[in-house]
VEXZA-30649 format. One record per residue (C-alpha): residue number from 1; residue in three letters; x, y, z. Coordinates in steps of 0.25 Angstrom, whole numbers. Layout:
residues N
DODREN    nr   rest      px      py      pz
DODREN   NUM    ALA       X       Y       Z
...
end
This chain:
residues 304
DODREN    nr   rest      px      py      pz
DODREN     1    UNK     206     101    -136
DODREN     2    UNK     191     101    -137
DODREN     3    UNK     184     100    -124
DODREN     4    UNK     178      86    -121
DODREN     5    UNK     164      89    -112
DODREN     6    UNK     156      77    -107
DODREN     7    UNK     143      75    -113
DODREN     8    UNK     134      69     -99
DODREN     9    UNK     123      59    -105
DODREN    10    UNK     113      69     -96
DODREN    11    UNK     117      81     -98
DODREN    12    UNK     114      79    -112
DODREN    13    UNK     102      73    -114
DODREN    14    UNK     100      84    -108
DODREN    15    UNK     101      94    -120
DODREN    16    UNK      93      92    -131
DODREN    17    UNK     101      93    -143
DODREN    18    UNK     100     105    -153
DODREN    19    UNK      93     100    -166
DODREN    20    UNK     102      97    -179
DODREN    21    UNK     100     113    -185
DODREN    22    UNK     102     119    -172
DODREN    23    UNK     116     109    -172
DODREN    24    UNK     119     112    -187
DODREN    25    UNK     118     129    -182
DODREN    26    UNK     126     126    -170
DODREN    27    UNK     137     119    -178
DODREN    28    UNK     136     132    -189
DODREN    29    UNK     139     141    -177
DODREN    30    UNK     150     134    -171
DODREN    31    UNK     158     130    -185
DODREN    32    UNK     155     143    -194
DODREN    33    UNK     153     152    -185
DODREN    34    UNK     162     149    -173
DODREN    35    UNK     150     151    -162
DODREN    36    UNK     147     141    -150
DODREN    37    UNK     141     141    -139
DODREN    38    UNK     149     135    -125
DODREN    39    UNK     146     121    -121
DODREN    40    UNK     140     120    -109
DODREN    41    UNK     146     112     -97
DODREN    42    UNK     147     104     -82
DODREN    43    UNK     157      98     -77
DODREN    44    UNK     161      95     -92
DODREN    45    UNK     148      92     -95
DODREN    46    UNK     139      99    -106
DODREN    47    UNK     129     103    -102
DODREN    48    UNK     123     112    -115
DODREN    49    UNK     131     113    -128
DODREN    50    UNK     131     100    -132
DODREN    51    UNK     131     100    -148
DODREN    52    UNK     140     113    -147
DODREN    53    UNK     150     101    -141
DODREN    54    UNK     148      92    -148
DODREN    55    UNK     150     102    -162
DODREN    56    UNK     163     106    -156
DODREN    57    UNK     167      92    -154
DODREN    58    UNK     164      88    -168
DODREN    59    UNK     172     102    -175
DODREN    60    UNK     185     100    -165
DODREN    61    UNK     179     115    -160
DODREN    62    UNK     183     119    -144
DODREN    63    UNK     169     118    -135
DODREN    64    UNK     167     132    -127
DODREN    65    UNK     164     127    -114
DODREN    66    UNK     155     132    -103
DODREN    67    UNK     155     127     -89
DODREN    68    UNK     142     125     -80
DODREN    69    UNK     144     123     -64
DODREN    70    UNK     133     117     -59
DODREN    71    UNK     134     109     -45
DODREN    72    UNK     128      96     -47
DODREN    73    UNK     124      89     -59
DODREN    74    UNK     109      92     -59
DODREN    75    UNK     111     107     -59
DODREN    76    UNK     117     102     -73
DODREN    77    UNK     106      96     -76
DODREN    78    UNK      94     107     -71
DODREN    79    UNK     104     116     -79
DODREN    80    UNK     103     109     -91
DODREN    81    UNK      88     105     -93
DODREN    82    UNK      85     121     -90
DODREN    83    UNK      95     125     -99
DODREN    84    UNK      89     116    -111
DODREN    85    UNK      74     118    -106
DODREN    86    UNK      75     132    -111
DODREN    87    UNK      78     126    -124
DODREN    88    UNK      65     128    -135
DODREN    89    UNK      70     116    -146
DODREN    90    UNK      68     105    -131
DODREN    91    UNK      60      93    -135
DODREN    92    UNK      49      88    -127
DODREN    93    UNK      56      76    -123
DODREN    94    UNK      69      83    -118
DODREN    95    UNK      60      94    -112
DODREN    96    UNK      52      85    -102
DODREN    97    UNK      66      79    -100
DODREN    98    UNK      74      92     -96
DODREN    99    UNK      61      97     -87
DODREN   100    UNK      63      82     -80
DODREN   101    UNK      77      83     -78
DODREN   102    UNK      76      98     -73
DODREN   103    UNK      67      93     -62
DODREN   104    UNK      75      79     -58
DODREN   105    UNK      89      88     -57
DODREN   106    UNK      82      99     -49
DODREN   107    UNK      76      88     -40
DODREN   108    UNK      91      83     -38
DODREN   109    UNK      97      97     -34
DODREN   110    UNK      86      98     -25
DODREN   111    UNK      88      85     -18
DODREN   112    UNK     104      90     -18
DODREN   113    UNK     102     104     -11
DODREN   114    UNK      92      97      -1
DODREN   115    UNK     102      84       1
DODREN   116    UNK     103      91      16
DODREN   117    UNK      90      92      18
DODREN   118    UNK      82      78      13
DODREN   119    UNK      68      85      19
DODREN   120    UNK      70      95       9
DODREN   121    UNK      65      85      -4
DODREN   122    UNK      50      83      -3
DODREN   123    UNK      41      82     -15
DODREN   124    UNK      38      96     -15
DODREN   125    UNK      51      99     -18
DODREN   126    UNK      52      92     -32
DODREN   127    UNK      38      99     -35
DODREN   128    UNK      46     112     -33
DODREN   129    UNK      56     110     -41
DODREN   130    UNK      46     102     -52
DODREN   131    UNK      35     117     -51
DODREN   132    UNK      50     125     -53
DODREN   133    UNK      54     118     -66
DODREN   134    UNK      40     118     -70
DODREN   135    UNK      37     133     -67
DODREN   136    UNK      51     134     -77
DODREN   137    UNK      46     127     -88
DODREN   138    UNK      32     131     -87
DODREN   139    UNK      28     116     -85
DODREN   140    UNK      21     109     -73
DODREN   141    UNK      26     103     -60
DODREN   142    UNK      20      89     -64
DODREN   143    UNK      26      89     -79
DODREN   144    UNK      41      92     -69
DODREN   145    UNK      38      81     -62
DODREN   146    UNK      35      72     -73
DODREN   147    UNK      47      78     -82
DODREN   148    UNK      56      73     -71
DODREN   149    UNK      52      59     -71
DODREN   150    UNK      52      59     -87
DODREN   151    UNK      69      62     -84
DODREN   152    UNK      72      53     -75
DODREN   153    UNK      64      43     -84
DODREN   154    UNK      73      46     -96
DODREN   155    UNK      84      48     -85
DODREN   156    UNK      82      32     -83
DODREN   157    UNK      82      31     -99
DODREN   158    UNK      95      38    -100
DODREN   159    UNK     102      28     -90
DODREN   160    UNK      97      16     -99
DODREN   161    UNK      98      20    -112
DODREN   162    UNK     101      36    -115
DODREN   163    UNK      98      33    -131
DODREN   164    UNK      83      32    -126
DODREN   165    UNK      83      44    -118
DODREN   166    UNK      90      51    -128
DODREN   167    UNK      80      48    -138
DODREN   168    UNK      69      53    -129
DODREN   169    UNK      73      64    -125
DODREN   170    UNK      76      68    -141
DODREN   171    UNK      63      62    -145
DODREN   172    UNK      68      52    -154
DODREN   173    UNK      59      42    -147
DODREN   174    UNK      47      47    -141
DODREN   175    UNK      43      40    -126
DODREN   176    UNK      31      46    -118
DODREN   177    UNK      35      53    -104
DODREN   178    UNK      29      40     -97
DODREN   179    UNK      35      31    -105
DODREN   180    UNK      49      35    -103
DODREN   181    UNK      48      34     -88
DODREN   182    UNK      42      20     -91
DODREN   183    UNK      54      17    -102
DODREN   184    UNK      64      22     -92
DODREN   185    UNK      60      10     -83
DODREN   186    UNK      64       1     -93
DODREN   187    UNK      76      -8     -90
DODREN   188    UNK      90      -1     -97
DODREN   189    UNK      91     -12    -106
DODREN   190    UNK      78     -11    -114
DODREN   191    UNK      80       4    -113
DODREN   192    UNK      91       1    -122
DODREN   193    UNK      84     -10    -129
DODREN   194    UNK      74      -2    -131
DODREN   195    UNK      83      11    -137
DODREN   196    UNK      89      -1    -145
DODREN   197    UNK      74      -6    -151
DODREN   198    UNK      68       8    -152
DODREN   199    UNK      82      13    -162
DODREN   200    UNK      79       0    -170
DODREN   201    UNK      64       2    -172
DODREN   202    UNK      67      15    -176
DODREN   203    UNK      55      18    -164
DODREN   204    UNK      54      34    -161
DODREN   205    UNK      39      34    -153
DODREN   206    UNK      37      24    -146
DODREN   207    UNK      29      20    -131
DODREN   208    UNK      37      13    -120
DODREN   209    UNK      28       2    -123
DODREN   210    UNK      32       1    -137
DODREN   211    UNK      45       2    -132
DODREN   212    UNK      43     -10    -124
DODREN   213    UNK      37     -17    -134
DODREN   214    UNK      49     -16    -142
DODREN   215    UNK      59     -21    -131
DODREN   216    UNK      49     -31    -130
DODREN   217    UNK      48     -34    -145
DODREN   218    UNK      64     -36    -146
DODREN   219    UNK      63     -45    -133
DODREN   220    UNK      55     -56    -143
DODREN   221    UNK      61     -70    -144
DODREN   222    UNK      63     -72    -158
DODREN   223    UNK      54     -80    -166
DODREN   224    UNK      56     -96    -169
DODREN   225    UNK      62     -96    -184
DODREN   226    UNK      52    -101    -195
DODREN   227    UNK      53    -116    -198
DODREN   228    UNK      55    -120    -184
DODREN   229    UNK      41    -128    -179
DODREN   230    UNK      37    -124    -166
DODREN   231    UNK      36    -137    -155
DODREN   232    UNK      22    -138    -152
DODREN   233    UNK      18    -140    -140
DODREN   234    UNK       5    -148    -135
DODREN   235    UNK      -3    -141    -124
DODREN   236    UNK     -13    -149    -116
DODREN   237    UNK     -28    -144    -118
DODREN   238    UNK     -28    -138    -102
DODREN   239    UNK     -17    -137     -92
DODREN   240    UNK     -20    -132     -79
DODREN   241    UNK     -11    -122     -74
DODREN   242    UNK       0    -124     -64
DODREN   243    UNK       2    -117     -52
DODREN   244    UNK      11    -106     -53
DODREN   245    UNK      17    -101     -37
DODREN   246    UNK      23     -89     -45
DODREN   247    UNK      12     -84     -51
DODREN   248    UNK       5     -75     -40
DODREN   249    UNK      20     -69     -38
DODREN   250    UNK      22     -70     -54
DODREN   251    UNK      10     -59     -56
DODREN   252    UNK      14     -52     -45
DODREN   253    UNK      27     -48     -52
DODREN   254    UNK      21     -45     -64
DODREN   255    UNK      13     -35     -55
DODREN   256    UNK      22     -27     -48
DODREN   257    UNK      27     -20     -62
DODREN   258    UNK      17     -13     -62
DODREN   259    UNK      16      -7     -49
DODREN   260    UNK      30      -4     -50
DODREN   261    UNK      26       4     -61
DODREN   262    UNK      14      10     -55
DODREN   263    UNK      22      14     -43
DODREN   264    UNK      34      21     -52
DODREN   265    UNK      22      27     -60
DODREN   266    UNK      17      34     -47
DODREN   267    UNK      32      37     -43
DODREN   268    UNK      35      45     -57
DODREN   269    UNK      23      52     -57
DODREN   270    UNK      25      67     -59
DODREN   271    UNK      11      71     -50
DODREN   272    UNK      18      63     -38
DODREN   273    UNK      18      77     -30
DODREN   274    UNK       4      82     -34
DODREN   275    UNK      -2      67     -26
DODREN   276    UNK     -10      69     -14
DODREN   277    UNK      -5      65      -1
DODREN   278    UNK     -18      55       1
DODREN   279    UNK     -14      47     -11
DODREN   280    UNK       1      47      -9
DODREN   281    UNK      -2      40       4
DODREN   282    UNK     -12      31       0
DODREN   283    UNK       0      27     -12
DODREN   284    UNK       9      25       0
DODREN   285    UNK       1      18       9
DODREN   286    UNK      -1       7      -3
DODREN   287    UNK      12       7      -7
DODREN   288    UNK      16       4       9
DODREN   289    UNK       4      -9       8
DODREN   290    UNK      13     -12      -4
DODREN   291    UNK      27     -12       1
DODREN   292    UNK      22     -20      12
DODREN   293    UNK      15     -31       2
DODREN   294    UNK      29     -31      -6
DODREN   295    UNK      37     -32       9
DODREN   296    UNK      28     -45      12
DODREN   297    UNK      28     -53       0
DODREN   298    UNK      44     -50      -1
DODREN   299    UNK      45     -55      12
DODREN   300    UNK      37     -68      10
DODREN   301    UNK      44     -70      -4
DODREN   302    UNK      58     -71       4
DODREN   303    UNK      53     -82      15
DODREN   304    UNK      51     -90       3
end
């Protein structure tokens, strides 16, 4: 019987696929010449060896397993983005990824070993862990940082719509580093609309606000049918406006988008830990005045 591995959605975005001659070679080795290598697993997960598996499934061929023991799941993980990181074929795109996602799963197993002392996660812990990677990979402790943001970001993709993070992470559409943590903010039904409109347009370089602009542009009403007079419609010479009551609170809403996103802007940012203490405080002290604003008008919204 032919062993049935699991393949994990995240384990194998994961491993950048082997290009089509290095496939062709590797099917040569393992029909003429008998040789292949042991697929690599955890818990019945591959963790490396995924076209030797999938070769061995298509030719009815036995798969040589090799078992891993790791403890948790982000050892797995760290394992694997080291693993391919050696690798000299990585694109750029799957390269930032794997340096991300290096970072996030070592600040997990840290947070796990120090789960009995809380007092033991502080900022200079992640920055550690950030100038360790980066002393690895010859790479600085800022780039870490905003390595890891970039795979949570296309972390957020891949519970919406993994066709889209697939296609970034192979290139097949081209995003900025900025616009994919704006794109992973997206609601999960215009990521898929979005994958939907791009795969019809044929779209491979694209901006997220050309991307919008598409969701937008499918979105139209369609055009009245030719033929059909349009009902005119008399407007007086002047008509004084009416009083709105909404309309102080109607611009208000349309304002607070925008802090929002100033605010998650601040959040992501990789230079978080190089900030003076002055201007954190100062960002503090008016994000206090604002929570206490918010706290008030709330308040007075309810007695009405």
């Amino acid at each position: 019987m032919l062993n049935k591995l699991i393949i994990d959605t995240e384990f194998r975005l994961l491993v950048q696929p082997i290009s089509p001659e290095a496939l062709l070679s590797l099917q040569e080795d393992i029909l003429l010449n008998g040789k292949k290598l042991p697929v690599l697993v955890w818990e019945g997960n591959i963790i490396d060896g995924y076209e030797i598996y999938e070769l061995c499934q298509k030719h009815n061929i036995p798969v040589t397993v090799s078992s891993k023991k790791f403890s948790v799941r982000s050892q797995a993980i760290s394992w694997i983005c080291r693993r391919q990181l050696t690798r000299q074929d990585l694109i750029v795109e799957t390269r930032r990824y794997l340096l991300g996602k290096y970072f996030e799963s070592e600040k997990k197993l840290f947070l796990q070993s120090s789960a009995t002392n809380p007092d033991k996660e502080h900022p200079s812990s992640q920055y550690e862990i950030a100038s360790r990677i980066g002393n690895e990979f010859n790479m600085s402790t800022s780039s870490i940082y905003k390595y890891g943001i970039y795979a949570r970001a296309v972390d957020d993709i891949i519970s919406k719509e993994p066709a889209v993070a697939e296609k970034i992470l192979s290139a097949k559409i081209k995003i900025s580093q900025d616009n994919i943590v704006e794109l992973s903010r997206l609601p999960k039904e215009n990521v898929r609309n979005l994958n939907k409109n791009l795969a019809e347009l044929g779209i491979s370089r694209v901006s997220y606000s050309d991307m919008r602009h598409e969701l937008q542009w499918k979105n139209l009403p369609t055009p009245p049918k030719p033929g059909k007079p349009e009902k005119k419609v008399d407007f007086p010479i002047k008509q004084t406006p009416k009083y709105d009551p909404d309309a102080e609170i109607s611009s208000l809403s349309l304002t607070v988008p925008s802090w929002i996103s100033s605010i998650n802007r601040v959040r992501d940012s990789p230079s978080m830990a190089f900030t003076t203490a002055s201007a954190r405080k100062d960002l503090k002290l008016k994000l206090s005045d604002l929570k206490a604003s918010i706290v008030n008008l709330v308040k007075l919204m309810e007695e009405y």
